[in-house]
C-alpha positions in Angstrom: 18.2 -10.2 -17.9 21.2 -8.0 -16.8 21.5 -6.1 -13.6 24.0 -3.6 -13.0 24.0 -2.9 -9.3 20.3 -2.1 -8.2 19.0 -1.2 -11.9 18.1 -3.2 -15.1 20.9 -2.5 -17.3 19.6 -5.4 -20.6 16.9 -8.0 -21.8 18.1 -10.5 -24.0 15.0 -12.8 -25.1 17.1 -15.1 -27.6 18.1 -17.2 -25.8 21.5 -16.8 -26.5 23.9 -18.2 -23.4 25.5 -15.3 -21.4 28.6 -13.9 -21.4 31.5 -16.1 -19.9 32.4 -13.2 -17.3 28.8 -12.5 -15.9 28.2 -14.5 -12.8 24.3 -16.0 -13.1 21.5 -16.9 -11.7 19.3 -19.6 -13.2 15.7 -20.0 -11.4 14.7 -22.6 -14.3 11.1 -23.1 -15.1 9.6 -20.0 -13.7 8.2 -16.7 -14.8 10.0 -13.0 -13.3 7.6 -10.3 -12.6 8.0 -6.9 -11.5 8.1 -6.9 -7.5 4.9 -6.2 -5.9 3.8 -3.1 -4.4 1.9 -2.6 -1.4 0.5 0.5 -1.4 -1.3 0.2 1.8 0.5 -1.2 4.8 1.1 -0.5 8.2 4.8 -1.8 9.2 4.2 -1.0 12.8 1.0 -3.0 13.6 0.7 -6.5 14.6 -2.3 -8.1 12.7 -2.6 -10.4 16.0 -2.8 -7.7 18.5 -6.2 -6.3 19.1 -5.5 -2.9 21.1 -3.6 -1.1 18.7 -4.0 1.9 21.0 -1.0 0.1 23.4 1.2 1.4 20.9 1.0 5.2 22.2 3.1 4.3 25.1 6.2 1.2 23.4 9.6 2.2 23.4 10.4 3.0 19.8 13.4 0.5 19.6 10.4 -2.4 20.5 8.5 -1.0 17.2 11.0 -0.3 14.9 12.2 -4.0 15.5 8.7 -5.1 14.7 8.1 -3.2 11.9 11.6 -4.6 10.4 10.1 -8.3 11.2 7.4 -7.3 8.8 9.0 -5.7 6.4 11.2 -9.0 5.8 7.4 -11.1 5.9 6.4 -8.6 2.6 9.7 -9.3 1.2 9.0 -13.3 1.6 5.6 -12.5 -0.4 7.6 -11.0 -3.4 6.8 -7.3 -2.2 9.2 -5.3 -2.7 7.7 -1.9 -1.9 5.6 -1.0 0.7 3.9 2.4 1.2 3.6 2.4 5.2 -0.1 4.9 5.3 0.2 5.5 9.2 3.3 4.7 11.5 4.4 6.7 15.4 6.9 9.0 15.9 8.1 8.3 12.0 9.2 5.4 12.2 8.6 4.1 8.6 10.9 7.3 7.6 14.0 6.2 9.4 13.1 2.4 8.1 13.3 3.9 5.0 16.8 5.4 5.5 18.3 2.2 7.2 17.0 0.2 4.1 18.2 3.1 1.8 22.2 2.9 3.2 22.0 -0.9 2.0 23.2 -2.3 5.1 20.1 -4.8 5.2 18.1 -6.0 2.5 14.2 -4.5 2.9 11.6 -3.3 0.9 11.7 -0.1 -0.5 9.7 2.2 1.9 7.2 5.0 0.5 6.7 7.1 4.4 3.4 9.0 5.6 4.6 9.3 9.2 1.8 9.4 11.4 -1.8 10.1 9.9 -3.6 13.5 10.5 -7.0 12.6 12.5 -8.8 14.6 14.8 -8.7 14.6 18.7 -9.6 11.1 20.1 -9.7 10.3 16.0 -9.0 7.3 14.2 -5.6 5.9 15.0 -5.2 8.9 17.4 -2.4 6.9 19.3 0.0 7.5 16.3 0.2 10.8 17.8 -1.5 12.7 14.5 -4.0 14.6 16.4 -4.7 17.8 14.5 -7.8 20.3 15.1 -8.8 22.9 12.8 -7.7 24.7 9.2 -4.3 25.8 11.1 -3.6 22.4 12.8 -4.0 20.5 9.4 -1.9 22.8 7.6 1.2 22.8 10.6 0.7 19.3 10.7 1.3 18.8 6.7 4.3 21.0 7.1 5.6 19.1 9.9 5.4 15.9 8.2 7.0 16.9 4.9 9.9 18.6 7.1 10.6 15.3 8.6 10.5 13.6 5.3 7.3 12.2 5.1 7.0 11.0 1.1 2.8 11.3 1.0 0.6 12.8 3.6 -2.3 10.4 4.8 -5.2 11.9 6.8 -8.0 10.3 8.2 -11.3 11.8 6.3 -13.5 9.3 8.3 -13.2 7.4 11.5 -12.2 3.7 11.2 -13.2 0.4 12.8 -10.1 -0.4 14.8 -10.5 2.6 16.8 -14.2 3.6 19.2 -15.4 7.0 19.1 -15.6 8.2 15.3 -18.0 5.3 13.5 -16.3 4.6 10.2 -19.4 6.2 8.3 -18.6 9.6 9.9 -16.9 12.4 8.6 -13.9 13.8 10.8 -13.0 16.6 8.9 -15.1 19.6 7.3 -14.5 20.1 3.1 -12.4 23.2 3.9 -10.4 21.3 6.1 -9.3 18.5 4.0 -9.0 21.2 1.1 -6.4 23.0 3.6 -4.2 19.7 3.7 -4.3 18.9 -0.4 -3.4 22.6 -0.6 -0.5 22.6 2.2 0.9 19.2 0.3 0.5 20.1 -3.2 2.3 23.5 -2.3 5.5 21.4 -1.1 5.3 18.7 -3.5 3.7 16.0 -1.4 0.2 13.8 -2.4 -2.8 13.5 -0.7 -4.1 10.0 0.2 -7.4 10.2 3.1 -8.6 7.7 4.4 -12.5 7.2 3.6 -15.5 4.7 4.6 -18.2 7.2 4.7 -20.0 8.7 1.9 -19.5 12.2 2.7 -16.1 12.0 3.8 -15.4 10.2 0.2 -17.1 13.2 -1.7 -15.6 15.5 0.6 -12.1 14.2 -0.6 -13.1 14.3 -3.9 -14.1 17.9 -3.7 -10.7 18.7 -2.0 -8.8 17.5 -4.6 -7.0 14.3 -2.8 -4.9 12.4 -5.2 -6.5 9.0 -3.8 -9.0 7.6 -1.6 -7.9 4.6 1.0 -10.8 1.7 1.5 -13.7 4.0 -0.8 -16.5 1.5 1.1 -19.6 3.9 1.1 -20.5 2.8 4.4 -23.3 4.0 6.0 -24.6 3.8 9.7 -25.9 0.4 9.0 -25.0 -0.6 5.9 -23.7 0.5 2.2 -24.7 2.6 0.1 -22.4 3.5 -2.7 -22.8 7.0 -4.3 -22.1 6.7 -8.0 -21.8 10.5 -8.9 -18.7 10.2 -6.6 -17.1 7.3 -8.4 -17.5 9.4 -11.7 -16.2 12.6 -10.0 -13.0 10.3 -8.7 -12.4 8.4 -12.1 -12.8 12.6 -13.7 -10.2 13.5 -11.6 -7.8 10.3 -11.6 -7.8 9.5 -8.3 -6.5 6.2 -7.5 -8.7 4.0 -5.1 -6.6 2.0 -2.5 -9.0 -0.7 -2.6 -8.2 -2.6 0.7 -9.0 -6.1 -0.5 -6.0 -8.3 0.4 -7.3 -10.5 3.4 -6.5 -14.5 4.3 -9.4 -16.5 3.2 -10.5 -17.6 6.6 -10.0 -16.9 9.9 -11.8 -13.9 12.3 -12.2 -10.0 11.3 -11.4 -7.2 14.1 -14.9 -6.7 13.7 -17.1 -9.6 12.5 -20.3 -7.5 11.5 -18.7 -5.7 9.3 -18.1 -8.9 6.9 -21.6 -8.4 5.1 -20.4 -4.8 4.6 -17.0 -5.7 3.1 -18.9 -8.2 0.8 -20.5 -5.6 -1.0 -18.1 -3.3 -1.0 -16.5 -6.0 -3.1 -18.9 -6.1 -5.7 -18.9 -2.3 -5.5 -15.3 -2.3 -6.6 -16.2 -4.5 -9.7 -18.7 -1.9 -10.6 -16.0 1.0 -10.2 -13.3 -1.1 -12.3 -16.2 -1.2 -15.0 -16.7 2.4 -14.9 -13.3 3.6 -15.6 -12.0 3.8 -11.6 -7.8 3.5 -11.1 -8.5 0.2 -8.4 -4.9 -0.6 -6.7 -4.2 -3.4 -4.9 -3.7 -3.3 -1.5 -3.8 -4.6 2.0 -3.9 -2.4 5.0 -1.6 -4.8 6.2 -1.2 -5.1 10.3 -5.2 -4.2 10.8 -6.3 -7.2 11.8 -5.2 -11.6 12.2 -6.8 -12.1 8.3 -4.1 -8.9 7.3 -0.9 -10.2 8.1 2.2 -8.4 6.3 2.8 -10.3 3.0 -1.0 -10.7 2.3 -1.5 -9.4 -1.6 -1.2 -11.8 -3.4 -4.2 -13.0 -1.8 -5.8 -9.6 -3.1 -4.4 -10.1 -6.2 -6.1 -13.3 -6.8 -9.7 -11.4 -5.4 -9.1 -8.9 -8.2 -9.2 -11.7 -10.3 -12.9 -13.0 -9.3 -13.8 -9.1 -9.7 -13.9 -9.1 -13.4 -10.3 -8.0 -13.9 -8.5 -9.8 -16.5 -5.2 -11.5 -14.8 -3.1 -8.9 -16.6 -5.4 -6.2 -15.4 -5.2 -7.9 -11.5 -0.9 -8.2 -11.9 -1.4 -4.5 -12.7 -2.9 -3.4 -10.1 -0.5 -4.1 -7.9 2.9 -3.6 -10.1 2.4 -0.7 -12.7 -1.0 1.0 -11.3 0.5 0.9 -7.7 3.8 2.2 -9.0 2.0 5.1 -10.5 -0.7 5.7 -7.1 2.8 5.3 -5.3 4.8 8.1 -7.6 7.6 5.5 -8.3 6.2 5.0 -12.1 9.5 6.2 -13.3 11.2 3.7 -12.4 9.1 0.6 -10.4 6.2 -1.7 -11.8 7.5 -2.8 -14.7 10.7 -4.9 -16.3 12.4 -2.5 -18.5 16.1 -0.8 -19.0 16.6 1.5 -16.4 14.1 0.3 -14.2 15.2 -0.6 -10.4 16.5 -4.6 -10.0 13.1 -5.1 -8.3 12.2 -8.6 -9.2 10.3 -11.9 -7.9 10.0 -15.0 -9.8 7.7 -17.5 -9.2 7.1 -21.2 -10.9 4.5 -21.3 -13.0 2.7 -18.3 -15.1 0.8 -16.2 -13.4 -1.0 -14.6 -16.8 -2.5 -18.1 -16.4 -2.7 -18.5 -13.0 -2.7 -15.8 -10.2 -2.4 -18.5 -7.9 1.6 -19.0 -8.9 1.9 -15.8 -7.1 2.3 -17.8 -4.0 5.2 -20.1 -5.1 8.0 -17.6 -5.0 10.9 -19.2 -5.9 13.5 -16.0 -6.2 13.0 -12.5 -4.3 15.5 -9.6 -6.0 15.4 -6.3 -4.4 17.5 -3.6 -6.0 20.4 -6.2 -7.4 20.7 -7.9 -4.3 18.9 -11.7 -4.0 16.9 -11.8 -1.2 15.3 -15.2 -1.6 16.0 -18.5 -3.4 20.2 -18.5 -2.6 22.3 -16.3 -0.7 22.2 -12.3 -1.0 26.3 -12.5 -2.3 25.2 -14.4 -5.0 24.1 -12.8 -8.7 
């Protein structure tokens, strides 16, 4: 493979030794993929930390040198995009912008800014508190002024934060048809956050362009609303299927595991019906979430009756496309950005070689496996 500077200039599958005047890399016996995306993370969040909510009062400098901690974790994991779906006092924007100038080697970074949720909402500490048809609609306009890539709103509560159960709706149909309309109008998409059933059809019907966690939940359980999944697979919508977590270890909240287990097998039956599943993690919510975590979604995909192509997919091409970076991310191709990660093994036979990186590239520059002036 050629690179010139941070894109994919030429593919040579000959064999054929390389020009005399290229300086090479050789990573040996090993397979290079397209970089991983995460299209669900939250840069700002430590997974360890249980109060989130202390976040409303840190010093930005303290976050914005924890979010670039993480940010070199997902790089580590052979992510080389992130899509950071909630951050205070947009943060992930000017991360985006440092990383952008080249100065440091990061992830590219795909900025909501903080999430839209209603008073005392979900995630209410990343200072997104909007009330009302007018509130939404400023608050969309505020976000794309400061350069917010996607607007995230919070269509249900959540289960890091009390108050709003994640089975109830925060926002009214009109209300989250205000926000798709506000974005659309300036060129931004849609992505709500959704556990409950009516705040997933209520999305739907507002024309979202996709649906974080789609669990169904209901007061005391799941109950998945299939009518809804054919309404979302009519319309496209890509479902940021949350299911990247550590194998073991403790869950913000433990009674929700028999919830999260179906929700799984839920997600098999929506792959089966024609449903655009992405891979993601919702990195930083919780100690089995750390930051660098897909691949361990990836590999769940697998189990889910995905084909290994189909699982690589959904976290490369699918979540380039979800992500609005198809043009030029999630695949290996002339033209395409220098966003690489090689790893021993083949992962088309085993997913598991996803977690023996031996090479990180990220826009021409080598992150992992030798130094970054090398290449």
């Amino acid at each position: 493979m050629l690179i010139d500077g941070s894109r994919i200039a030429g593919i040579d599958m000959t064999g054929a030794p390389p020009s005399a005047d290229l300086r090479v890399l050789d990573l040996g016996d090993a397979t290079l993929l397209p970089g991983l995306i995460d299209s669900h993370v939250h840069l700002a969040f430590d997974p360890d930390d249980k109060s989130k909510q202390t976040m409303a009062d840190e010093d930005a400098h303290a976050t914005l040198a924890r979010m670039r901690l993480h940010a070199r974790q997902q790089l580590r994991a052979g992510v080389t995009t992130v899509r950071d779906l909630g951050d205070r006092r947009y943060l992930a924007v000017s991360l985006r912008d440092h990383y952008t100038a080249g100065t440091e080697v990061g992830p590219e970074v795909v900025a909501a800014g903080p999430p839209i949720t209603r008073t005392r909402g979900h995630c209410w500490f990343l200072g997104g508190e909007a009330d009302g048809i007018a509130a939404v609609e400023a608050a969309v306009q505020e976000r794309i002024a400061r350069g917010a890539d996607v607007v995230k709103i919070m269509a249900t509560g959540g289960v890091i934060t009390p108050g709003w159960g994640p089975h109830q709706s925060q926002y009214t149909r009109d209300e989250l048809a205000a926000v798709t309309r506000a974005a659309h109008a300036l060129g931004r998409p849609v992505t709500a956050h959704a556990h409950g059933r009516q705040g997933m059809a209520d999305a739907v019907a507002a024309g979202v362009d996709g649906i974080e966690h789609a669990s169904f939940f209901t007061e005391d359980g799941v109950e998945p609303d299939w009518k809804t999944v054919a309404a979302v697979v009519e319309a496209g919508i890509f479902i940021g299927a949350t299911e990247a977590w550590l194998p073991t270890g403790s869950m913000v909240a433990p009674h929700m595991a028999k919830r999260v287990e179906q929700r799984s097998a839920n997600f098999a039956r929506m792959h089966r019906e024609g449903a655009r599943l992405v891979c993601c993690s919702d990195a930083g919510a919780g100690p089995r979430k750390p930051h660098g975590v897909l691949p361990h979604g990836i590999i769940h995909f697998g189990s889910l009756g995905l084909s290994n192509t189909e699982a690589l997919a959904s976290a490369t091409s699918l979540a380039a496309q979800a992500c609005r970076l198809a043009d030029r991310k999630g695949r290996i191709d002339v033209g395409y950005d220098a966003d690489l990660v090689a790893v021993a093994g083949n992962p088309i036979h085993h997913l598991e070689t996803l977690f023996d990186v031996r090479a990180v590239i990220r826009a021409g520059r080598i992150f992992q496996g030798c130094s970054e002036n090398e290449g």
